[in-house]
N, C-alpha and C positions, 0 to 999 in steps of 0.2 A: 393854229398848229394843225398841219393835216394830220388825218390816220395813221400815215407811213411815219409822221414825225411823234408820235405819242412816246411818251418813253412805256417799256415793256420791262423795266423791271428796277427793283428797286434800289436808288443809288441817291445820296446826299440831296434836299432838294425837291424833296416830290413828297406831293401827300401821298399814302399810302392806305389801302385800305385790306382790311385783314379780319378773317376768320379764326378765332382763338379758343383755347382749353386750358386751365390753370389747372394744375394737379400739385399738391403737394402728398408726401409721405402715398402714393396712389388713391386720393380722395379727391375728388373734382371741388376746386373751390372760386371757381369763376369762368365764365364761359361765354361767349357773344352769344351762342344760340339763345333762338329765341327773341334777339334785341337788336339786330343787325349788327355790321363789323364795327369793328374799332379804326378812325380814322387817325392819321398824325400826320406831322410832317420829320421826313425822316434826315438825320443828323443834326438836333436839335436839340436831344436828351429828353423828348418829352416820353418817353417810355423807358423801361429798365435799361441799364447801358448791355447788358448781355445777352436781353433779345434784341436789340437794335441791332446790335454786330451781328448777330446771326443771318439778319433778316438782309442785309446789304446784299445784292448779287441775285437774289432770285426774283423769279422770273413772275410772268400774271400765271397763276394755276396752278404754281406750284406747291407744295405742302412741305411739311419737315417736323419732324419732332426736336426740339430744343430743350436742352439743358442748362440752366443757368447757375450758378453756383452762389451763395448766399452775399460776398462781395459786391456781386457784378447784376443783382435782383435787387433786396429791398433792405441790403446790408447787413454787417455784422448785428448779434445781439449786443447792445452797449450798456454793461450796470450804469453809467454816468447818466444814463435817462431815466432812470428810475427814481423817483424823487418823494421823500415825506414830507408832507404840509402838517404840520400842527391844526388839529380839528376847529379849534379858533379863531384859525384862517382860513379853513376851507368854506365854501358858498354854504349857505344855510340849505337856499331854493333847490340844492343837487340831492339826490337822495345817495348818502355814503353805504352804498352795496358795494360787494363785488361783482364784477361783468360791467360795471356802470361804464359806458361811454360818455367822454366828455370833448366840449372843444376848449380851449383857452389862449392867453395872449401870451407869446413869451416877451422878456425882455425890450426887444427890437418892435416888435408889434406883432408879429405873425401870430397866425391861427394853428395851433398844433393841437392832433389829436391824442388822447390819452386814455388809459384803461384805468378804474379802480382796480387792483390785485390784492390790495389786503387795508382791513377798514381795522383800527385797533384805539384802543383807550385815551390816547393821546394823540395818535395820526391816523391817516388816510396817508398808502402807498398808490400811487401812481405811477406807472407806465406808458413812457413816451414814445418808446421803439413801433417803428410799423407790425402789425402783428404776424406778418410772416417772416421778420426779420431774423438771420441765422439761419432759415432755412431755405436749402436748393430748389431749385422750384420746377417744373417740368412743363414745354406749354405743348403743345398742337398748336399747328399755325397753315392757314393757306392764305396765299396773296389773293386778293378779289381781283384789285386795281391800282394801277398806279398813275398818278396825272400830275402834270407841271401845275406847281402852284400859280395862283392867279398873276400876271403883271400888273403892275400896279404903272398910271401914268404918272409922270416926273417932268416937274416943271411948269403944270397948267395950272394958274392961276384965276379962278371965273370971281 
């Protein structure tokens, strides 16, 4: 693809590459500086669906401040993930604090992360929701670049 045919801004399709600031409540809680951009490919859902919609349409260079609202970020707070395990079933090896981070299997197999929130006589409370879930979230954002993901060949068999 020549120069002239690069795409120049961001639309379904393309990886994206981006400069970012996480603010919640006006407190920085995550940032690229420092660690270079954050790459994706966009229309894919590999990012929050409310920054992705934002980000459609602009351009390399361009910046914006975006507002997500807690739906369309890391979702409503949900009591239905909050769950008490009886202490005779919780892992011996985890240490039952609060603040404890854990990972676990659900059901299906998946890896779900979790919070201890309250350690008591008979249970251990867990918290499955993302921790900034329910809350709007606010980023900083500049486009670095954007580039046609790779072609892939089709059909060659060696």
């Amino acid at each position: 693809m020549s120069e002239t045919n690069k795409p120049q801004q961001v639309e379904d399709g393309v990886v994206v590459s981006l400069d970012y600031t996480l603010v919640v409540d006006g407190e920085e809680v995550d940032t690229s500086k420092g660690r270079g951009p954050l790459d994706y490919l966009q229309g894919q859902g590999n990012i929050i669906s409310g920054l992705e919609r934002e980000l459609a349409g602009m351009a390399v260079g361009e910046g914006k401040k975006v507002v997500v609202a807690a739906k369309d970020g890391y979702g409503e707070y949900d009591e239905d993930e909050v769950k008490d395990v009886p202490r005779d079933e919780f892992p011996q090896e985890i240490k039952a604090e609060v603040g404890v981070q854990l990972q676990m299997r659900d059901e299906e197999g998946f890896v779900v992360q979790g919070e201890i929130v309250e350690v008591g006589e008979e249970s251990v409370k867990l918290d499955f929701n993302h921790p900034l879930a329910g809350e709007p979230v606010t980023l900083f954002v500049r486009i670095r670049k954007v580039i046609p993901p790779r072609q892939q060949r089709v059909g060659a068999v060696l």
